[in-house]
C-alpha distance (Angstrom), angle and dihedral (degrees) to the residues before:
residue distance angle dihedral
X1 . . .
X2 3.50 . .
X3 3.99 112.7 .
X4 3.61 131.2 174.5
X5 3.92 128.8 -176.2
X6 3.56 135.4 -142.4
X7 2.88 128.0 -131.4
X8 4.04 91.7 41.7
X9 3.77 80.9 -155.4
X10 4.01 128.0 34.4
X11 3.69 123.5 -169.5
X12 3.81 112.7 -155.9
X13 3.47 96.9 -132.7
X14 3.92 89.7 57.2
X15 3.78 105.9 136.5
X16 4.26 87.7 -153.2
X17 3.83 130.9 130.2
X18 3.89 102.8 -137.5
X19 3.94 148.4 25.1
X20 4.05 106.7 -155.4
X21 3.20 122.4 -143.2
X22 4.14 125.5 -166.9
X23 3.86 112.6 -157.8
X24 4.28 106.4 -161.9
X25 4.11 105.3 -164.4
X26 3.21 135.3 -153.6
X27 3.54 125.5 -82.7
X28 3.51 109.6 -84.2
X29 4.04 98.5 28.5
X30 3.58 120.3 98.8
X31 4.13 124.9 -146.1
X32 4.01 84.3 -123.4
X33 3.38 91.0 69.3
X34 3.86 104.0 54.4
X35 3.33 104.8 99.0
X36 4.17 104.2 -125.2
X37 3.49 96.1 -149.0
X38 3.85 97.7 63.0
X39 3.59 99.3 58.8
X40 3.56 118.0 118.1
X41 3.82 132.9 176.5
X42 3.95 109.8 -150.4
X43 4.63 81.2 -4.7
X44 3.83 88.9 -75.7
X45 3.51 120.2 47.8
X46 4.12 102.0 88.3
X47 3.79 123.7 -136.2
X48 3.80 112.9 -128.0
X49 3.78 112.6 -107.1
X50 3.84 93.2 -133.1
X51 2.79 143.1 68.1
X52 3.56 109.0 25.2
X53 3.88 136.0 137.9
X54 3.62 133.2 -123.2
X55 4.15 125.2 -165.6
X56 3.78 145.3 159.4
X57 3.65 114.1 -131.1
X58 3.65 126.7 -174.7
X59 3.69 136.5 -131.8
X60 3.61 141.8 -171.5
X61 3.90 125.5 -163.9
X62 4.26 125.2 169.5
X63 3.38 138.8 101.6
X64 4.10 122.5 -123.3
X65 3.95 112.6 -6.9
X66 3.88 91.4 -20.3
X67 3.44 111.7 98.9
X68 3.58 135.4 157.4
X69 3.34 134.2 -156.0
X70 4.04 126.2 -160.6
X71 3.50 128.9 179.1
X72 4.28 105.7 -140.2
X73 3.93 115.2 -169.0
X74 3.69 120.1 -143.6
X75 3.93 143.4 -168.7
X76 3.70 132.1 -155.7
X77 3.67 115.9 -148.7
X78 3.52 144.1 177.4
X79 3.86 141.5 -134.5
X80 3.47 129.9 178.9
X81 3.83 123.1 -92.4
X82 3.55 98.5 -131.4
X83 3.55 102.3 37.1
X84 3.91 87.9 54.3
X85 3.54 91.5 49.5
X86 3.68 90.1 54.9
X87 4.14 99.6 57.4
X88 3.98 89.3 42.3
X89 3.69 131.4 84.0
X90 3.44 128.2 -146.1
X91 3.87 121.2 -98.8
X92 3.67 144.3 88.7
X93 3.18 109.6 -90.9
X94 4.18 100.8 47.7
X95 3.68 109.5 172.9
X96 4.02 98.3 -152.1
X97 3.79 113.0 -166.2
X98 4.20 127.0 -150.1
X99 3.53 115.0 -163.4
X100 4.10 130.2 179.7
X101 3.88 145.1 118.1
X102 4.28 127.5 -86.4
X103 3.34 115.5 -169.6
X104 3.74 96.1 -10.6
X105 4.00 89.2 -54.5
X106 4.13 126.0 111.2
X107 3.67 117.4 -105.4
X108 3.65 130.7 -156.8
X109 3.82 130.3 -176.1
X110 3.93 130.9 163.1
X111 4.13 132.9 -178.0
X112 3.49 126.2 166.0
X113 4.10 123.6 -123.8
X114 3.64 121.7 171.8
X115 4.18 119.7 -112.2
X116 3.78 121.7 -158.1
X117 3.45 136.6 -173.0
C-alpha cells in the first residue's frame, strides 16, 4: 500500500489532536472494504473509527498514444496525536508503519516523516 503521513514532521511537544494518514490501494480494492478496525500505526496505535474519508482518484501513466488510465481508491484516517507520539522516536528519518485488512487481505504501508523533540 501506498501511505503518506501528515504532518511530514511531528514535534513531541505538539499540543494537536490528530496525525492523518491517506492509504492509496491497489487497483481493484475499494476503501469500503478495509476493514477500519484493523488498522494499526506501528501494530498498536488504533485508528479512530470515525470520521474518516473515502475517494476515487484517477491516474494516467504512458508515453506517446499509450495511455492508461486506473482508478486507485483511497481512505483518510486519523490517529491520535499523543498516542502517535508515544510509539515514535525522535529522528529524521522515522519510518512510521500502517497496518490493517481490505477485503479480508493484510495490508502494509510505510513513509518516513521526521519527529523532533
Amino acid at each position: 500500500m501506498d501511505i503518506e503521513v501528515e504532518p511530514e514532521t511531528l514535534s513531541k511537544k505538539s499540543h494537536g489532536n490528530w496525525v492523518m494518514v491517506e492509504i492509496e490501494l491497489p487497483h481493484g480494492y475499494d476503501a469500503s472494504d478495509v476493514d477500519l478496525s484493523s488498522i494499526r500505526l506501528e501494530g498498536t496505535v488504533p485508528a479512530v473509527a470515525w470520521p474518516h474519508e473515502k475517494k476515487k482518484k484517477r491516474h494516467e501513466h504512458g508515453c506517446g498514444h499509450d495511455h492508461e488510465r486506473h482508478e486507485h481508491s483511497e481512505l483518510k484516517v486519523k490517529f491520535r496525536r499523543s498516542e502517535v507520539i508515544a510509539v515514535l522516536p525522535a529522528g529524521k528519518h522515522v519510518p512510521v508503519h500502517i497496518t490493517g485488512t481490505v477485503a479480508g487481505t493484510p495490508f502494509e504501508g510505510v513513509d518516513i516523516i521526521r519527529v523532533i523533540q
